[in-house]
C-alpha positions in Angstrom: 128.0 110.5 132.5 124.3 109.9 132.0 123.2 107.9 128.8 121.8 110.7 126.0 118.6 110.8 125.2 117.9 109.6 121.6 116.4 112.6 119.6 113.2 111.2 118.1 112.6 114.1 115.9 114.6 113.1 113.5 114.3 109.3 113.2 112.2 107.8 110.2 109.9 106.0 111.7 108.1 102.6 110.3 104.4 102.7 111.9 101.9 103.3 109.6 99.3 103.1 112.0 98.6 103.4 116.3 95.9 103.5 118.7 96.3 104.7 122.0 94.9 105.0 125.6 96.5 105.4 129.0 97.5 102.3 129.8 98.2 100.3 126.0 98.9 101.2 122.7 98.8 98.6 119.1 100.4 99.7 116.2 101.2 98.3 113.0 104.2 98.3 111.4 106.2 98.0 107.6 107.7 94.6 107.6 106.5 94.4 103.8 109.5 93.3 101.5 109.4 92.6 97.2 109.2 89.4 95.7 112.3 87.9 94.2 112.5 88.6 90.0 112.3 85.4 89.5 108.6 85.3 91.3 107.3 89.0 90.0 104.1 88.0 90.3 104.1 87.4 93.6 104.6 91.3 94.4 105.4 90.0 98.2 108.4 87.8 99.5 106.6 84.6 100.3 109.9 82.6 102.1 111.4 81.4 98.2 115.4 80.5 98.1 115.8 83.4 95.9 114.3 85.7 98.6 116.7 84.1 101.6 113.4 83.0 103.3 112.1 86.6 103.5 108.8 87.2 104.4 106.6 90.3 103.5 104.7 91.2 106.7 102.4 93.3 108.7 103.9 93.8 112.5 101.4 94.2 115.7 103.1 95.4 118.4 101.3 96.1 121.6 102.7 97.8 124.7 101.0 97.5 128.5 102.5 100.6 130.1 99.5 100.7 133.0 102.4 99.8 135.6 104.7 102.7 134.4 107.0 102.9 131.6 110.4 102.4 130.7 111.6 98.7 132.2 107.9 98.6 133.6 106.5 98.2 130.2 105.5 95.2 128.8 105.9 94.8 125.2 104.7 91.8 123.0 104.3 91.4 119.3 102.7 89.2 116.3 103.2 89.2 112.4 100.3 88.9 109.2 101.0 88.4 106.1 99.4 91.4 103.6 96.4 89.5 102.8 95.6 88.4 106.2 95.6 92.3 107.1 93.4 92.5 103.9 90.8 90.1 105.8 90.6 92.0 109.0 90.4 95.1 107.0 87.6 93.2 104.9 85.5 92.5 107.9 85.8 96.1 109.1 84.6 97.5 106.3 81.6 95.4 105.8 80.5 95.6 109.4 80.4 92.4 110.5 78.7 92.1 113.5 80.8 89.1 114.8 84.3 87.9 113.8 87.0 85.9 115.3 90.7 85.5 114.1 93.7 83.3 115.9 96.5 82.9 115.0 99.8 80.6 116.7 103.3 80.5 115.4 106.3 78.4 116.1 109.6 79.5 115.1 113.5 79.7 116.3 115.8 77.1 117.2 115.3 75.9 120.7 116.9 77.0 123.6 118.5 75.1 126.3 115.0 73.7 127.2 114.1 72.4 124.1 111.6 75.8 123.9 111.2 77.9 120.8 109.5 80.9 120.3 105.5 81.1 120.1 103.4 84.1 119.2 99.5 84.0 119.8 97.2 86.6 118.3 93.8 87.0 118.5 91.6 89.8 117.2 87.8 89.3 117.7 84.5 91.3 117.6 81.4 90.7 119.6 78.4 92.8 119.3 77.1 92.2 122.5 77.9 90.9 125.9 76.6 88.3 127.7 73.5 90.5 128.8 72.8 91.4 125.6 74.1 95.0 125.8 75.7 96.5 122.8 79.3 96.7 123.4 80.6 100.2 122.8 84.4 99.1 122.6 83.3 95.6 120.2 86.8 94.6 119.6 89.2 92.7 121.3 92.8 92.2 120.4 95.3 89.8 122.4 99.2 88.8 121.8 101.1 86.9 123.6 104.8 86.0 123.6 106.1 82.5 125.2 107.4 79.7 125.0 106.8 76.2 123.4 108.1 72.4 122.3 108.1 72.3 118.1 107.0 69.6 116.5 107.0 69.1 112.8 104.2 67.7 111.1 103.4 65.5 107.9 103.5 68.7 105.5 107.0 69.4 107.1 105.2 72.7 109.1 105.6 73.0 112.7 103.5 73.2 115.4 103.5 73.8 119.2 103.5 70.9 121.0 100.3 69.9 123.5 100.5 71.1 126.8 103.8 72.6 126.1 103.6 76.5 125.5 104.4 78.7 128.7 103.0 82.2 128.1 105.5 84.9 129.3 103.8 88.3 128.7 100.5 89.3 127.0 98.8 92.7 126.8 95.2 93.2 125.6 92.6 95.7 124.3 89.5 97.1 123.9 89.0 99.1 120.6 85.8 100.7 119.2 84.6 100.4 115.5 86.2 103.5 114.5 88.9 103.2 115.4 89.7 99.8 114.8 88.7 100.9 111.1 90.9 103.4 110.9 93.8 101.4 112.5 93.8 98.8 109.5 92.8 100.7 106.7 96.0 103.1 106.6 97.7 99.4 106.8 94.9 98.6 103.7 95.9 101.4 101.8 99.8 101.3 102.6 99.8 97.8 101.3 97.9 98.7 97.9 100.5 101.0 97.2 103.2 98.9 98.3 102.1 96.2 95.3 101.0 99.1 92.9 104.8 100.2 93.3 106.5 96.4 93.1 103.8 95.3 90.4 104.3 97.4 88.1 108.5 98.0 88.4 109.7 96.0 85.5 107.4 97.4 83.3 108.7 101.0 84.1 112.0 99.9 84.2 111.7 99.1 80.6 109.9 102.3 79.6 112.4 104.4 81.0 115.4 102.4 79.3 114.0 102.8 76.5 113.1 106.5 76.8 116.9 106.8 77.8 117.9 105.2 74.5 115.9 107.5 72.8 116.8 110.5 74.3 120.3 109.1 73.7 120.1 108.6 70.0 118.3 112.5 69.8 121.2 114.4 71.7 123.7 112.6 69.5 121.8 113.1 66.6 121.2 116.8 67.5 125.6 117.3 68.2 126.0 115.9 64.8 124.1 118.8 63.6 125.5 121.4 65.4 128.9 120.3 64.0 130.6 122.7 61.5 131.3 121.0 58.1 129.4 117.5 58.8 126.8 117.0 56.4 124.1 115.1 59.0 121.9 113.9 55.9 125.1 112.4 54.2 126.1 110.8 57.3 123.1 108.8 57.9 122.8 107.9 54.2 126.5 106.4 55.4 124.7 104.7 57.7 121.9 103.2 56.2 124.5 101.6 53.1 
């Protein structure tokens, strides 16, 4: 029997935003995760013990489906923390006529090879090209997904090793103001509620216990009353002695 098709009507989904053409798509996705309790202020996991090395995150995922689709795809991906989305967003929304953002991460234990995983991302805007023509499609954005030699450094970080990183796949594309705008701020906006939510959770924790205490002593107080023969005034007279 041929494998079923996975209904997608009905699976919650965790993009918040895409953009699309006929050949690649980016989206980003909910990687965001709450601070410990012990680091409230934080809002978003930063890596502490307390949080098992949890990061809150901002996933790119970009797919190259210009050969065909299915095993023909080619599918990369990069993470940003929240504010690093923030920047991007930042930039966007004051128009800046030129901006450039890389970013390279290590990570894993090695394989067989000595080889760990490495993630390149680069998002860039250029107003022009080298004629001078204004660009209609300004931004650029690039993963790639490979391979590389760690190596840790003074601050105990770690950092691909020179010469060493072997790029296995990398798509790449072309996006115009508009929507690279509207791309990030639904990730923006998503992340402001995400910290308005987790900011703000102990306080209304404590506001509802303690409406739930009240509540509490006002039912009892109001069965007491409703009681045939009990003398409610008396009673809390008893009470106060």
């Amino acid at each position: 029997m041929g494998q079923e098709k996975q209904d997608w009507s009905n699976v919650e989904s965790d993009q918040i935003s895409v953009y699309k053409t006929d050949k690649a798509l980016l989206e980003l996705l909910d990687r965001l995760k709450p601070s410990s309790r012990l680091f409230p202020a934080h809002i978003h996991a930063s890596g502490e013990t307390a949080e098992a090395g949890e990061r809150s995150l901002i996933r790119l995922n970009m797919l190259d489906y210009s050969n065909g689709k299915g095993e023909h795809t080619v599918s990369v991906y990069a993470n940003i923390n929240p504010e690093e989305a923030k920047y991007i967003y930042s930039a966007l929304f004051c128009h800046l006529w030129e901006f450039d953002y890389s970013q390279e991460k290590i990570f894993g234990e090695p394989d067989n090879d000595g080889y760990s995983t490495v993630t390149k991302l680069q998002i860039v805007r250029y107003d022009t090209d080298a004629k001078g023509n204004k660009r209609i499609y300004p931004w650029y954005v690039e993963i790639q997904n490979g391979r590389g030699i760690s190596v840790k450094n003074s601050n105990g970080g770690r950092y691909c090793k020179k010469n060493s990183y072997v790029c296995d796949k990398k798509v790449s594309l072309f996006i115009n103001d508009k929507d690279m705008f509207i791309l990030f701020s639904k990730a923006e906006a998503f992340i402001r509620a995400f910290e308005l939510e987790y900011a703000f959770r102990a306080n209304r924790i404590g506001n509802f216990s303690s409406l739930y205490t009240l509540l509490k002593n006002e039912i009892q107080a109001a069965a007491i009353q409703q009681i045939p023969g009990v003398d409610y005034e008396e009673e809390e007279l008893q009470k106060a002695s």
